[in-house]
C-alpha positions as a LaTeX table, in Angstrom:
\begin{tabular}{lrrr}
\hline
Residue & $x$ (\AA) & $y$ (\AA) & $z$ (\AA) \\
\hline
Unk1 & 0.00 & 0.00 & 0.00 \\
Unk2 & 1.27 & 3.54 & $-1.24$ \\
Unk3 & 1.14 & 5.77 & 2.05 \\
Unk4 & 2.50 & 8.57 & 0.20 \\
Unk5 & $-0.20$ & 11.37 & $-0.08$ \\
Unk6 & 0.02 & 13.29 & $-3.55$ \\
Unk7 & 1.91 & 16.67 & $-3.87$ \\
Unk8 & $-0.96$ & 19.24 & $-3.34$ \\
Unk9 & $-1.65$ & 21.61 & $-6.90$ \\
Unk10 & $-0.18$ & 24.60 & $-6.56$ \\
Unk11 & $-2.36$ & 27.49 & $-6.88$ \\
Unk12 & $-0.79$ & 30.01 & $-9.42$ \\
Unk13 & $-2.76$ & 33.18 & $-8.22$ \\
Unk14 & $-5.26$ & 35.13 & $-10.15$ \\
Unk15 & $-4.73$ & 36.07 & $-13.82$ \\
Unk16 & $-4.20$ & 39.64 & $-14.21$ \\
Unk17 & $-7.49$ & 39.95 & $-15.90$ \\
Unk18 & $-9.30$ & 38.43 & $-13.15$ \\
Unk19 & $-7.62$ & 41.50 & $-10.70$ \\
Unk20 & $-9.54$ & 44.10 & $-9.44$ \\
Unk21 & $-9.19$ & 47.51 & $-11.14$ \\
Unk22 & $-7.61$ & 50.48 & $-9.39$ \\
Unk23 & $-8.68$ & 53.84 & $-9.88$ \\
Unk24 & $-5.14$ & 54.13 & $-11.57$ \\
Unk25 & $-6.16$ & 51.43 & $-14.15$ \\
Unk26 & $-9.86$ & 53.28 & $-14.76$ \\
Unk27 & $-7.73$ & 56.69 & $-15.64$ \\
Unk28 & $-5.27$ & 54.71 & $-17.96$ \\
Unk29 & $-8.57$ & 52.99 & $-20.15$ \\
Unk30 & $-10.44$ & 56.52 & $-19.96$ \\
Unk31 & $-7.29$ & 58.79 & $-21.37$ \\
Unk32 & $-7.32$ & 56.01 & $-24.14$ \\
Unk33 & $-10.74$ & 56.65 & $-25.34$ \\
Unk34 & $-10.30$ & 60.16 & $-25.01$ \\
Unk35 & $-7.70$ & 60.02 & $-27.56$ \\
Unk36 & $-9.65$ & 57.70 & $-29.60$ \\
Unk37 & $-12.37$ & 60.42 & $-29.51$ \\
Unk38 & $-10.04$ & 62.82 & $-30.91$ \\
Unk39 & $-8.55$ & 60.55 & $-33.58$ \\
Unk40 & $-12.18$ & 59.85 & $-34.81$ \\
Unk41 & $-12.06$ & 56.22 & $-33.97$ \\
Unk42 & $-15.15$ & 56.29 & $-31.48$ \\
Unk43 & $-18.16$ & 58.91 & $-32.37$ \\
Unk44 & $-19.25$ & 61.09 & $-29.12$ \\
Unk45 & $-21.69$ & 58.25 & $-28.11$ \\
Unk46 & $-19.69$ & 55.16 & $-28.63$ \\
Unk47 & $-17.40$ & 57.18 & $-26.28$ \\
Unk48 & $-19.96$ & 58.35 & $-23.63$ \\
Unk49 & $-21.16$ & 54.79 & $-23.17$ \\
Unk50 & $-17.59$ & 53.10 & $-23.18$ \\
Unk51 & $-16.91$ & 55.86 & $-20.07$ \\
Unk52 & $-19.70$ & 54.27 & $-18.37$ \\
Unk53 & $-18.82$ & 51.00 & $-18.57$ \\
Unk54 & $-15.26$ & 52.24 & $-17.01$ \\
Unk55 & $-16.66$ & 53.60 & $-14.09$ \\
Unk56 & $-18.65$ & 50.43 & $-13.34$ \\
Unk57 & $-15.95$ & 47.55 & $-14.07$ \\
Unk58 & $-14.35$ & 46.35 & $-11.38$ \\
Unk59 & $-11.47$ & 43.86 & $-12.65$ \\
Unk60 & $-8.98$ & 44.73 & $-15.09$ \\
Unk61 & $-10.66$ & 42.18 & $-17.74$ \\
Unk62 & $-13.39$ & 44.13 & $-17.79$ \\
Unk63 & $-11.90$ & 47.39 & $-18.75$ \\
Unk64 & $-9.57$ & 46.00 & $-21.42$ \\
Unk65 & $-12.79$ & 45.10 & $-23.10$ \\
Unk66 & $-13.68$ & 48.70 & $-23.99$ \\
Unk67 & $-10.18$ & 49.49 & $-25.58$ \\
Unk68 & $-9.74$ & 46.00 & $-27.03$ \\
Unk69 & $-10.48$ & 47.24 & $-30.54$ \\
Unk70 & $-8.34$ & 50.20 & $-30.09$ \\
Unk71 & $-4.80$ & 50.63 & $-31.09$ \\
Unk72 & $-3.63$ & 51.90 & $-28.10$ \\
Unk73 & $-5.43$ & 49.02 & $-25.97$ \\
Unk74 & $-2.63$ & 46.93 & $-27.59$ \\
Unk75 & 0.72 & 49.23 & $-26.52$ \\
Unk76 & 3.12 & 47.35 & $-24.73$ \\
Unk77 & 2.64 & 49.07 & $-21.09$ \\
Unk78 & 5.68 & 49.51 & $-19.23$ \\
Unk79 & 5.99 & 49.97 & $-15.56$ \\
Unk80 & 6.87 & 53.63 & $-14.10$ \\
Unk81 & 10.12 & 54.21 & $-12.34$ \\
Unk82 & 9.00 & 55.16 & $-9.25$ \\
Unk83 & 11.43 & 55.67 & $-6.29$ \\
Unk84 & 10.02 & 53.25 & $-3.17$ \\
Unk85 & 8.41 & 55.80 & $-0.32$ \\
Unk86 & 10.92 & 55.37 & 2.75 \\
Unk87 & 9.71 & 54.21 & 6.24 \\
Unk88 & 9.88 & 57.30 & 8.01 \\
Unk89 & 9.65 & 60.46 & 6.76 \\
Unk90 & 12.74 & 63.26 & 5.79 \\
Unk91 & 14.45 & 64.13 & 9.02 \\
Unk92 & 13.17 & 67.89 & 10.03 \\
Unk93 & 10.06 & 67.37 & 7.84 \\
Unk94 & 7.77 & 67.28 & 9.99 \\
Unk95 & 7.73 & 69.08 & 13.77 \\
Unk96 & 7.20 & 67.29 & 16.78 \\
Unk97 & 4.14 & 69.67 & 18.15 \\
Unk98 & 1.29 & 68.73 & 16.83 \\
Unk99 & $-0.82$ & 70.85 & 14.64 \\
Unk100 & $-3.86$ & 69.70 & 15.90 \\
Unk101 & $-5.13$ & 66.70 & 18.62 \\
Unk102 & $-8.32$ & 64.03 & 18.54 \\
Unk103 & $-9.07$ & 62.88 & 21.95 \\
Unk104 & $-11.67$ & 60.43 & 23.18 \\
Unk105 & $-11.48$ & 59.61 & 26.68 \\
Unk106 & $-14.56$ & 57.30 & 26.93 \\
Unk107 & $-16.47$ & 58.88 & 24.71 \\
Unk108 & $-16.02$ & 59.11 & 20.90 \\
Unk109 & $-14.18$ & 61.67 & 18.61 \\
Unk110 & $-13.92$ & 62.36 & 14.63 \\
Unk111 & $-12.31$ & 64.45 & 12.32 \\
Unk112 & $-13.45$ & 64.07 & 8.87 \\
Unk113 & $-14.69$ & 65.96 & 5.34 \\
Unk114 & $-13.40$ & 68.62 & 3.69 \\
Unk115 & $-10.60$ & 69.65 & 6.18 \\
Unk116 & $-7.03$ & 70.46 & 6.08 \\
Unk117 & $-4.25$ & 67.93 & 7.05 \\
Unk118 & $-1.54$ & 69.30 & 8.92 \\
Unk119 & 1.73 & 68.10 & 8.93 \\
Unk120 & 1.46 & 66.51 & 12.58 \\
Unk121 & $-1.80$ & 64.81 & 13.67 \\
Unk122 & $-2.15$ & 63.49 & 17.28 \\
Unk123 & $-5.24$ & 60.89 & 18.23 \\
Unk124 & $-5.78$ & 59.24 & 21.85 \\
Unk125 & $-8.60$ & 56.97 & 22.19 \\
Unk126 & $-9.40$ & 55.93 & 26.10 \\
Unk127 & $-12.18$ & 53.67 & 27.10 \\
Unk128 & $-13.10$ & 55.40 & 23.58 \\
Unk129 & $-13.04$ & 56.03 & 19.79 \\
Unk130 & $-11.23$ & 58.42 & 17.37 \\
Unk131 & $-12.28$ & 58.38 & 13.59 \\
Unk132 & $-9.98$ & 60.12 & 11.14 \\
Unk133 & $-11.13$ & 59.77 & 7.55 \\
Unk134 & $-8.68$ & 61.67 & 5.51 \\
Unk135 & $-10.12$ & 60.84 & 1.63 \\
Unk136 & $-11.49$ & 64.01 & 1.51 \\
Unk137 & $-9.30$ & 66.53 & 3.41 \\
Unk138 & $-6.81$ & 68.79 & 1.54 \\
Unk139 & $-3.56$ & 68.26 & 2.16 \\
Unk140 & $-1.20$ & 71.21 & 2.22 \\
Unk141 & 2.01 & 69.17 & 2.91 \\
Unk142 & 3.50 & 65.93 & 1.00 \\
Unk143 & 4.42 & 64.49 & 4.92 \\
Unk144 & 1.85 & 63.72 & 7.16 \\
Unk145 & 2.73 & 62.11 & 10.20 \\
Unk146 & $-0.72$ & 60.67 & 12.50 \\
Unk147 & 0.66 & 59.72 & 15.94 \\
Unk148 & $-2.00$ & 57.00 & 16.77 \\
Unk149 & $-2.64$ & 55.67 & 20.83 \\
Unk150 & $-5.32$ & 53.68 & 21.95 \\
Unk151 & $-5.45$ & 51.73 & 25.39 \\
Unk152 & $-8.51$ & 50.11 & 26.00 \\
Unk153 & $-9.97$ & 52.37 & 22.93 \\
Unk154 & $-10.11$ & 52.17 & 19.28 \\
Unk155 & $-8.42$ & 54.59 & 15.99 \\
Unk156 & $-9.15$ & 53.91 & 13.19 \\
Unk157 & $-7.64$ & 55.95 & 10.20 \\
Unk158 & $-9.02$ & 56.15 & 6.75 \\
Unk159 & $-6.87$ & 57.86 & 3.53 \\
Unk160 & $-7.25$ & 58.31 & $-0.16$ \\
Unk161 & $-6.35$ & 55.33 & $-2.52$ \\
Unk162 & $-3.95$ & 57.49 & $-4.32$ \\
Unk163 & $-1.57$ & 58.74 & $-1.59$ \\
Unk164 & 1.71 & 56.46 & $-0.03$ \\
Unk165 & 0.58 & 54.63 & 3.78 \\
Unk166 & 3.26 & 53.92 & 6.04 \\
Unk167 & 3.10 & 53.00 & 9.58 \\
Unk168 & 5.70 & 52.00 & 12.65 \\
Unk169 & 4.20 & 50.52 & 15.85 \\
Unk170 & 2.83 & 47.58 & 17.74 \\
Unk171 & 0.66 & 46.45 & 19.99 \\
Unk172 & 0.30 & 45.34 & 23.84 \\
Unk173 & $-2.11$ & 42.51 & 24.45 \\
Unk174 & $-3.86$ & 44.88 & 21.36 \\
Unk175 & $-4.10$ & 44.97 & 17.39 \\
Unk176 & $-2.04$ & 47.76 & 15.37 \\
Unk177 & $-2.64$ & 46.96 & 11.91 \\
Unk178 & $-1.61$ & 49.40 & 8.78 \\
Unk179 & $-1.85$ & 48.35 & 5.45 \\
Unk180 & 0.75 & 49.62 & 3.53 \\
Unk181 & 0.30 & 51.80 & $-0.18$ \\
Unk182 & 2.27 & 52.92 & $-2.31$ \\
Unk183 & 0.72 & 55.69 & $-4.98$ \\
Unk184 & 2.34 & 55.74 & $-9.03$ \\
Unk185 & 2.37 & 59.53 & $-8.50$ \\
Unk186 & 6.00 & 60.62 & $-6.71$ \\
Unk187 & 4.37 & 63.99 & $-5.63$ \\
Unk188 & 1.67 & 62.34 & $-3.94$ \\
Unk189 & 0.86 & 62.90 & $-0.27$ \\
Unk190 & 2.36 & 60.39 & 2.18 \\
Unk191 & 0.94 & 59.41 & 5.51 \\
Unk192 & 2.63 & 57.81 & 8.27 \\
Unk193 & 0.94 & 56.18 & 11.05 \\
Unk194 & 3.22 & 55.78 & 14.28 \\
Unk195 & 1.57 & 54.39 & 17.65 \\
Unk196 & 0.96 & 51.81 & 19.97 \\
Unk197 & $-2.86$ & 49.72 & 21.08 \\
Unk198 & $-2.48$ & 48.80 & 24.75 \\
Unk199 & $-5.79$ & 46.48 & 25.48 \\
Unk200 & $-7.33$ & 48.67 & 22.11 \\
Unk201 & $-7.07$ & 48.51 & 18.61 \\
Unk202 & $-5.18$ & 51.10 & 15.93 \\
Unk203 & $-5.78$ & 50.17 & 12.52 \\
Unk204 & $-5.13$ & 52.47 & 8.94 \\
Unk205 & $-6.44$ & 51.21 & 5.72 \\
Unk206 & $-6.97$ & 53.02 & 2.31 \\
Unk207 & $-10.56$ & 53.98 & 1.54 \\
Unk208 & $-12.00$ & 55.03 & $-2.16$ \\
Unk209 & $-12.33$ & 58.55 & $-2.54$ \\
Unk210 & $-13.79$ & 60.69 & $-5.80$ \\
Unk211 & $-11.44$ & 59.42 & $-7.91$ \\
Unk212 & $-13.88$ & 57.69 & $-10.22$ \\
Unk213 & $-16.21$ & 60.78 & $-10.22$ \\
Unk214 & $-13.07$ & 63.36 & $-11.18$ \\
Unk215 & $-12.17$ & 61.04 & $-14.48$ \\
Unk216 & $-16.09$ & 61.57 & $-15.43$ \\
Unk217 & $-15.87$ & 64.60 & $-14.99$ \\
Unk218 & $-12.71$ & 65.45 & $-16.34$ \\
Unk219 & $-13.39$ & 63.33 & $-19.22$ \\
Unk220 & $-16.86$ & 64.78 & $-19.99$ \\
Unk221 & $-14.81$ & 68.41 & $-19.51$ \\
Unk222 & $-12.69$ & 67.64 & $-22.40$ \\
Unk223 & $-15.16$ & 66.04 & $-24.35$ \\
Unk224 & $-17.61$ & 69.08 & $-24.71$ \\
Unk225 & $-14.35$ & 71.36 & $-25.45$ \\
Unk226 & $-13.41$ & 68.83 & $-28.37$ \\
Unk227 & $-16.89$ & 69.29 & $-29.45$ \\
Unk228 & $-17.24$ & 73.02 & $-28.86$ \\
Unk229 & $-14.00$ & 73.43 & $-31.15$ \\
Unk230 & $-15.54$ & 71.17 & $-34.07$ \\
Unk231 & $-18.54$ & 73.32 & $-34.09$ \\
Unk232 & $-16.77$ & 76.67 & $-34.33$ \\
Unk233 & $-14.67$ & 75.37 & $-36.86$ \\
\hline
\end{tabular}
């Protein structure tokens, strides 16, 4: 009798069609039809319903199916040189004193909307809650530093898709969990979570902002000035 039990299969992962699209990936598909617009490849329908469909796929398969018949759907894509964003941030970048404080000391405590992000951000949570949702604030600085403690409390931290995530900490008996980004843009903001959850809970996670509303409305922008200049003509 053969004992042995049979290698298991390995799983090779997701094909990259079967990935789900980034906002990045929507911009790339919608700057091709925009071009095809101009070239007179797509009429101003044909393009207004292939936008649509952009803003509603959600894996990469899906959006390579509205440029598929395009020239430019078929350009060998190659990846940007982008320098990785360090741990920490520049030495002298950003102060110690905090520009502003969020404290919940068993109670609860948010700062979100339209605000603006300083470069220093300080949150306590105790026998409480702090909410900072940053994917729609305005950020002023390219460093953002969010010094994050909760004991026996709870932060929880919330940025755009398109900015850099860092964090440095840990956790006592607690959870401090940040998931790391990186954006394709090198200007882009960068946020770095330091902080420790004693008995509590400190997490930072990326959260979609109006990314997929801007290329609509960017695109539809450009579209009526194409349009605008074919009628003057």
């Amino acid at each position: 009798m053969d004992l042995q039990k049979p290698a298991p299969i390995q799983d090779a992962g997701p094909r990259v069609s079967e990935l789900r699209a980034s906002d990045a990936d929507r911009d790339r598909v919608a700057d091709i039809l925009r071009e095809a617009l101009a070239e007179g490849r797509l009429t101003a329908d044909e393009h207004a319903e292939r936008v649509e469909g952009v803003l509603h796929a959600k894996t990469v398969g899906e959006l390579e199916v509205f440029i598929r018949d395009l020239p430019a759907g078929h350009r060998q894509r190659s990846a940007p040189a982008c320098t990785p964003v360090p741990s920490r941030p520049t030495p002298g970048a950003v102060p110690a004193e905090a520009d502003a404080s969020v404290v919940a000391v068993f109670s609860s405590a948010m700062r979100r909307g339209r605000w603006r992000a300083g470069r220093r951000l300080h949150a306590y949570a105790i026998f409480g809650s702090v909410e900072i949702d940053l994917s729609e604030a305005l950020f002023e600085y390219q460093q953002v530093v969010i010094k994050a403690v909760s004991v026996f409390g709870d932060v929880q931290i919330r940025v755009p898709e398109n900015i850099s995530l860092r964090g440095t900490g840990g956790g006592v008996l607690g959870n401090f969990e940040v998931s790391p980004l990186d954006s394709g843009e090198p200007d882009a903001p960068v946020v770095y979570v330091d902080g420790w959850a004693v008995l509590g809970n400190v997490e930072a996670h990326p959260k979609r902002g109006r990314l997929v509303a801007d290329i609509l409305e960017r695109v539809h922008d450009k579209v009526d000035r194409k349009l605008r200049k074919h009628l003057d003509r």
